[in-house]
N, C-alpha and C positions, 0 to 999 in steps of 0.2 A: 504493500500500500504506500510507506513512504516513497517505495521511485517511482510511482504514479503520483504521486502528488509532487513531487522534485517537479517531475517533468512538465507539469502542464503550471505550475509555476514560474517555470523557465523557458516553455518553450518559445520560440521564433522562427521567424521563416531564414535562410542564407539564401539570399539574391541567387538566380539562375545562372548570372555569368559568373558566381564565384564556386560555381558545381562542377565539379571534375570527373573522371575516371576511379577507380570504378562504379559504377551503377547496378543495380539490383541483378543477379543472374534471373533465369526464368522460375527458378523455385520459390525465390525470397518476393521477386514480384506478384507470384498468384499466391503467397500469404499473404503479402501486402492487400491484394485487394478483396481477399476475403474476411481483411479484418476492416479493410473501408466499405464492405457491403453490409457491415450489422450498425446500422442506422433504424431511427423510426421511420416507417415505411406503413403507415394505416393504407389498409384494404390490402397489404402484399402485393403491392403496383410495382413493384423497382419499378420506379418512374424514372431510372437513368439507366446510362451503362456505359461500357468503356473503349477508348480507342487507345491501344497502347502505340505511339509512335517512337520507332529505335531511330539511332543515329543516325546513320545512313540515308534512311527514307525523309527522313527531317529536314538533312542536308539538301535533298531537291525538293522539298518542297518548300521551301523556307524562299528558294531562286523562286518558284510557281507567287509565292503570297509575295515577294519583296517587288516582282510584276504587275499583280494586282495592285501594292498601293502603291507603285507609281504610276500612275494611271491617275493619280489624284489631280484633279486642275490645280491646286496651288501647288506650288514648288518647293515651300517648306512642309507642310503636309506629307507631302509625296516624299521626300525626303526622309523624315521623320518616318513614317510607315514602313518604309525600305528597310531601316535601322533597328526597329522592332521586328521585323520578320525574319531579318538576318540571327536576333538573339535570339529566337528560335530552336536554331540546333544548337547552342551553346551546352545545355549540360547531357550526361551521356542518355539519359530516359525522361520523357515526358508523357505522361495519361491524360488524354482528356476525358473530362466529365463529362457526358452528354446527358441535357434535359429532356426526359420523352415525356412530359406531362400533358395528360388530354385529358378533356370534359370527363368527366365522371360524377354518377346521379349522387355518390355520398361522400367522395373524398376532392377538396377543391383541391384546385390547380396551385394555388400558393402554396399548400402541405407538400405537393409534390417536388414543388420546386426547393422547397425546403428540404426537404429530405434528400437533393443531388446535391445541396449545400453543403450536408449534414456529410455528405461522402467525401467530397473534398477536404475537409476536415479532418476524419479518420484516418485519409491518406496520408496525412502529415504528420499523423501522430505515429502511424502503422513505419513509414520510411524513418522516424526518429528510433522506434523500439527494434529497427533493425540498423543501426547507424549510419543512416544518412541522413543527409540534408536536401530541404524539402522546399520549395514555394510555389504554393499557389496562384496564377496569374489568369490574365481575359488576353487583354489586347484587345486593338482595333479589329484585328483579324477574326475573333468571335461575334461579332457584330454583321461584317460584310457580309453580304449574300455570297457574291463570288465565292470570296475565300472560305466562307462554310463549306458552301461543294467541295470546294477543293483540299478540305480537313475530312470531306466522308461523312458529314451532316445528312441528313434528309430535311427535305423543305420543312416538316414541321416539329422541327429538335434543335435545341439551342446548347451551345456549349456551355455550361455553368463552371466551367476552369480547368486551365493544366496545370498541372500538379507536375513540377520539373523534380527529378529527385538525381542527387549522386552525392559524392564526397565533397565536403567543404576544403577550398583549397585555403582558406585563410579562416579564423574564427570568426562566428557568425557574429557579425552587431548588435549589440541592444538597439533600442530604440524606443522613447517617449512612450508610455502608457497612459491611458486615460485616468484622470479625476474621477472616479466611482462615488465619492460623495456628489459630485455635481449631475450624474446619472443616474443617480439613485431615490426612487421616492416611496414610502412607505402604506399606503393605502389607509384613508379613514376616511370616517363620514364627519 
């Protein structure tokens, strides 16, 4: 119990471009995401699921999406989207999340969505409990139509985040936490 408690006291994300070699083998990744699959999940919808993209295949698509956003009418934009698609293949594995949540008569679309939330999440704690380092990211790339297809989307599934995981090549940063008295309010009447 205390190195569960260590850990989610401590834990943080280590930026994508400071993720190195090695990354999960194929054993450690399908524990990995068998322990990111036990989330709440009302009605047993897994209202998500996963794309695991390796290095390799990363590397060109990373050229495919760094295409796509320069394609942007402004030139820093386009720019800019180039440079995010390129960090892309940076660390050695990345999973996306995909949101598959649709109408349903008793379970709304936000629990769904919450619950692929809730995966991304695990993943981070799952890649910590096996020592790596983990961060969860969008990018513009999750957003574009284009580059959805070109991620392996279907028209009606949204990526809810990659999950970049490998070795930290430098120690992860802290970083500012929130004021919890000033988000905190106690309920009365």
């Amino acid at each position: 119990m205390h190195d569960l408690l260590s850990h989610l006291k401590t834990r943080r994300s280590t930026p994508n471009v400071q993720l190195g070699a090695p990354g999960p083998d194929a054993q450690a990744l399908f524990a990995m995401l068998e322990i990111a699959a036990r989330v709440p999940d009302h009605g047993k919808l897994a209202p998500w699921r996963f794309i695991v993209y390796g290095k390799q295949e990363r590397e060109i698509l990373a050229e495919a999406l760094a295409a796509i956003g320069r394609s942007d009418p402004d030139a820093a934009e386009a720019e800019r989207k180039a440079a995010k698609a390129a960090a892309f293949a940076e660390a050695p594995l990345v999973v996306g999340v995909v949101s598959r949540a649709s109408e349903h008569p008793k379970i709304p679309i936000w629990e769904q969505e919450l619950s692929a939330g809730a995966v991304c999440m695990n993943l981070l704690h799952a890649a910590a409990a096996y020592g790596f380092g983990a961060q969860w990211l969008t990018q513009w790339f999750a957003y574009d139509a284009a580059a959805r297809a070109e991620l392996g989307l279907g028209a009606e599934e949204r990526m809810a985040g990659f999950v970049h995981i490998g070795t930290p090549k430098l120690p992860t940063p802290e970083r500012d936490r929130p004021d919890l008295s000033a988000l905190t309010t106690f309920f009365s009447r």
